[in-house]
C-alpha positions as CSV (number, residue, x, y, z in Angstrom):
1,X,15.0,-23.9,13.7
2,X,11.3,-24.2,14.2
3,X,9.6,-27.1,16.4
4,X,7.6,-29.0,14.0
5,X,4.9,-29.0,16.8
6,X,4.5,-25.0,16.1
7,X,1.0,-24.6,15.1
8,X,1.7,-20.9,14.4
9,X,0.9,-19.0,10.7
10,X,4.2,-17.1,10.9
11,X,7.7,-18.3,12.5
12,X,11.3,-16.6,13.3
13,X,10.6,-13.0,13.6
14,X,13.1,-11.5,16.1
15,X,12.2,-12.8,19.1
16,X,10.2,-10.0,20.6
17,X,7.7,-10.4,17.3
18,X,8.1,-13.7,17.2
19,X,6.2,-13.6,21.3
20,X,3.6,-11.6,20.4
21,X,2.9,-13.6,17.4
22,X,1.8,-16.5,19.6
23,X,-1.6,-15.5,19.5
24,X,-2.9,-15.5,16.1
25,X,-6.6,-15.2,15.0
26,X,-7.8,-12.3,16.3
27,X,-6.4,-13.7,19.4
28,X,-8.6,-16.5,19.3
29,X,-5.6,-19.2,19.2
30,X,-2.7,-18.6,21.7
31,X,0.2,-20.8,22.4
32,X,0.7,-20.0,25.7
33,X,-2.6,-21.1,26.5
34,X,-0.5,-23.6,28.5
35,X,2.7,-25.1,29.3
36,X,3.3,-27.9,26.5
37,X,2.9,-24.9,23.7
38,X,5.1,-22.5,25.8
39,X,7.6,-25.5,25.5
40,X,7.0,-25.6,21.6
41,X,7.6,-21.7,21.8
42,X,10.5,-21.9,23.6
43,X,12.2,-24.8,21.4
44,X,10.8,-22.9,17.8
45,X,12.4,-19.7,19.7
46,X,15.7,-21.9,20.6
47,X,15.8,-21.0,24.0
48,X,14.8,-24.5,24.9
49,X,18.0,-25.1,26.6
50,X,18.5,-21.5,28.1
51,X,15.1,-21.6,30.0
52,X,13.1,-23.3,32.4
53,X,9.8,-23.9,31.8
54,X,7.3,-23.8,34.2
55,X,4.2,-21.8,35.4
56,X,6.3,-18.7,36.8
57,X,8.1,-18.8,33.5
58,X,5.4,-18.9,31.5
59,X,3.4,-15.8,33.6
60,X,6.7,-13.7,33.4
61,X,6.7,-14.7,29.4
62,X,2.9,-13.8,28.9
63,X,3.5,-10.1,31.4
64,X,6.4,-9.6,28.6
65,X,3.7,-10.2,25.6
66,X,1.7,-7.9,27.7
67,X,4.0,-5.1,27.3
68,X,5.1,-5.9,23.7
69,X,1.1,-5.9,23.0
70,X,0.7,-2.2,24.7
71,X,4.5,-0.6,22.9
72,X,3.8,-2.0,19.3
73,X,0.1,-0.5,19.4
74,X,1.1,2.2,21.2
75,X,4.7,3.2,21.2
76,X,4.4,6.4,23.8
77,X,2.5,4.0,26.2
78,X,3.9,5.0,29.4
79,X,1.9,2.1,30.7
80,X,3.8,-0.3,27.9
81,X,6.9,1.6,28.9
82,X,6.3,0.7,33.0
83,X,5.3,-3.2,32.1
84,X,8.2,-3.4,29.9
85,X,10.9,-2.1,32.1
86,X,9.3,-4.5,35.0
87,X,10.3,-7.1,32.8
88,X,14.1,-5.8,32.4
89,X,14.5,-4.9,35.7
90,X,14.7,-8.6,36.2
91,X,17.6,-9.1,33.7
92,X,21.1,-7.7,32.5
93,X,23.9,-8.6,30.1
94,X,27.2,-10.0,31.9
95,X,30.7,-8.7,30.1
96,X,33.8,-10.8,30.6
97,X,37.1,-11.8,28.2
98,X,37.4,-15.5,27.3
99,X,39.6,-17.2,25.5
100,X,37.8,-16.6,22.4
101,X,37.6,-12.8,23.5
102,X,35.2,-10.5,24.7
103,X,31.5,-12.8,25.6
104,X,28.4,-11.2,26.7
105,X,26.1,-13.6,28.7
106,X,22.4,-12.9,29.4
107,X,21.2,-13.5,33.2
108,X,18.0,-13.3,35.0
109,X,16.7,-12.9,38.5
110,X,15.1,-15.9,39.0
111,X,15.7,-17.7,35.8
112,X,12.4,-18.1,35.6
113,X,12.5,-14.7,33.8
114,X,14.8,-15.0,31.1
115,X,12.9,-15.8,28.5
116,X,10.7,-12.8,28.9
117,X,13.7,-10.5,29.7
118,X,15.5,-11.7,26.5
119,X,12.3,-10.9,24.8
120,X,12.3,-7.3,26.2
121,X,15.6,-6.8,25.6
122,X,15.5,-7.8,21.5
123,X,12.2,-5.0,21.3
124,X,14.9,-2.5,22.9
125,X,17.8,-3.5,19.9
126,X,14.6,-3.4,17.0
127,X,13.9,-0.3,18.3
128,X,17.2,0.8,17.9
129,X,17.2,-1.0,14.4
130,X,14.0,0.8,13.2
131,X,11.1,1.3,15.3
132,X,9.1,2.4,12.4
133,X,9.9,-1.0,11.0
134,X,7.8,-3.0,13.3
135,X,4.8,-3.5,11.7
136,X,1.5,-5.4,11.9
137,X,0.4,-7.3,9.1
138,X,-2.2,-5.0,6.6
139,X,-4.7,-7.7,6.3
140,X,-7.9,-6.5,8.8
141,X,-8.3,-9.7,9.6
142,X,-4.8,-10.4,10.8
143,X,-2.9,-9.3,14.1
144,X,0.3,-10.9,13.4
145,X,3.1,-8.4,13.4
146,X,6.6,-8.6,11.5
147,X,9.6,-6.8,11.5
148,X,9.9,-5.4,7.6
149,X,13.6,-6.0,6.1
150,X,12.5,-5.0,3.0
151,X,14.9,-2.2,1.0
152,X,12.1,0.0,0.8
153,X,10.8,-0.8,3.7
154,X,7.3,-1.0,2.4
155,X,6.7,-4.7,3.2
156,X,2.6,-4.5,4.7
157,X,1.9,-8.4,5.2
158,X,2.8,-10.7,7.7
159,X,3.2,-13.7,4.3
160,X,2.8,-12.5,1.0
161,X,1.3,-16.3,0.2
162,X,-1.1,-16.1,3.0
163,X,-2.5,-12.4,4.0
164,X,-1.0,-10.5,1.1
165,X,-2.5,-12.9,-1.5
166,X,-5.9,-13.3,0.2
167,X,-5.7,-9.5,0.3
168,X,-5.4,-9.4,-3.5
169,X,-7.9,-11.9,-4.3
170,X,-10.3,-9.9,-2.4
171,X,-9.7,-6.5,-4.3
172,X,-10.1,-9.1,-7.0
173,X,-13.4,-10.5,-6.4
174,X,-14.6,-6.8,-5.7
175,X,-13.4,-4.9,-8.7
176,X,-14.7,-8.0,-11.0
177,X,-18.3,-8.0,-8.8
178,X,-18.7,-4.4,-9.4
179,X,-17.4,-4.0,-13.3
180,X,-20.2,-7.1,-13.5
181,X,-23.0,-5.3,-11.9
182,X,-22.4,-1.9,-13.8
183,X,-22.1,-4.2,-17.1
184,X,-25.7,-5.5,-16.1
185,X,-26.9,-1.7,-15.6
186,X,-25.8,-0.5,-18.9
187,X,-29.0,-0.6,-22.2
């Protein structure tokens, strides 16, 4: 569930999304500007009680974001690939058998890296989900990126009631500006 602090456009991608997507506005706005909204990201995320946060969480969090940023531009970034597999060199999944049966448990070394290592780790599994299904948000003036669920998988905006209809309205205004000014042409 979201933190009702989140200032953010778009909440609950998968997690990896979901870190990038804390800078919005052509980067202009960024959560984790600072701790307090690396807090909120961490509670909207619901890792709140999984992970510390402090300044050497929130550096290892923003060198994931780093990563993310360079793969989902560029997926053959070898300099992406190097960042990112910095990141999960710091992590791993622990197998045992519980009384409920088999558990896997995420760890980190330090802790203060978990939150970017479980970010790494979810771009890995969408990867394997669909890597051509991580997509940025068709609106030029948006960098928000999504991961598309659709059937079709033709989904092209981050929200259909904020960039997809703004989208719209502008192809809108346009067509209606120009069959005006070739109305006003005509004898």
């Amino acid at each position: 569930m979201a933190d009702p602090r989140d200032p953010r456009p778009l909440i609950g991608e998968p997690l990896a999304l979901d870190l990038l997507n804390t800078r919005w506005r052509n980067g202009q706005q960024d959560l984790l500007a600072d701790l307090d909204g690396y807090r909120i990201w961490l509670s909207s995320a619901g890792l709140a009680d999984r992970c510390p946060a402090d300044e050497a969480s929130l550096t290892a969090v923003k060198a994931a974001r780093g990563a993310l940023d360079l793969l989902v531009a560029d997926p053959g970034s070898t300099e992406g690939a190097a960042a990112l597999n910095a990141v999960l060199a710091h992590g791993r999944v622990r197998h045992s058998l519980g009384p409920d049966g088999p558990a896997e448990t995420a760890e980190a070394d330090p802790p203060q890296q978990l939150a970017a290592w479980l970010a790494a780790d979810d771009y890995l599994s969408l990867l394997r989900r669909g890597a051509h299904r991580i997509k940025q948000c068709a609106h030029p003036a948006c960098i928000l990126h999504f991961f598309d669920t659709s059937q079709n998988g033709r989904r092209r905006w981050c929200s259909m009631a904020l960039c997809g209809n703004r989208s719209k309205a502008a192809r809108h205004y346009e067509r209606t500006v120009r069959a005006e000014s070739a109305a006003q042409r005509l004898p």
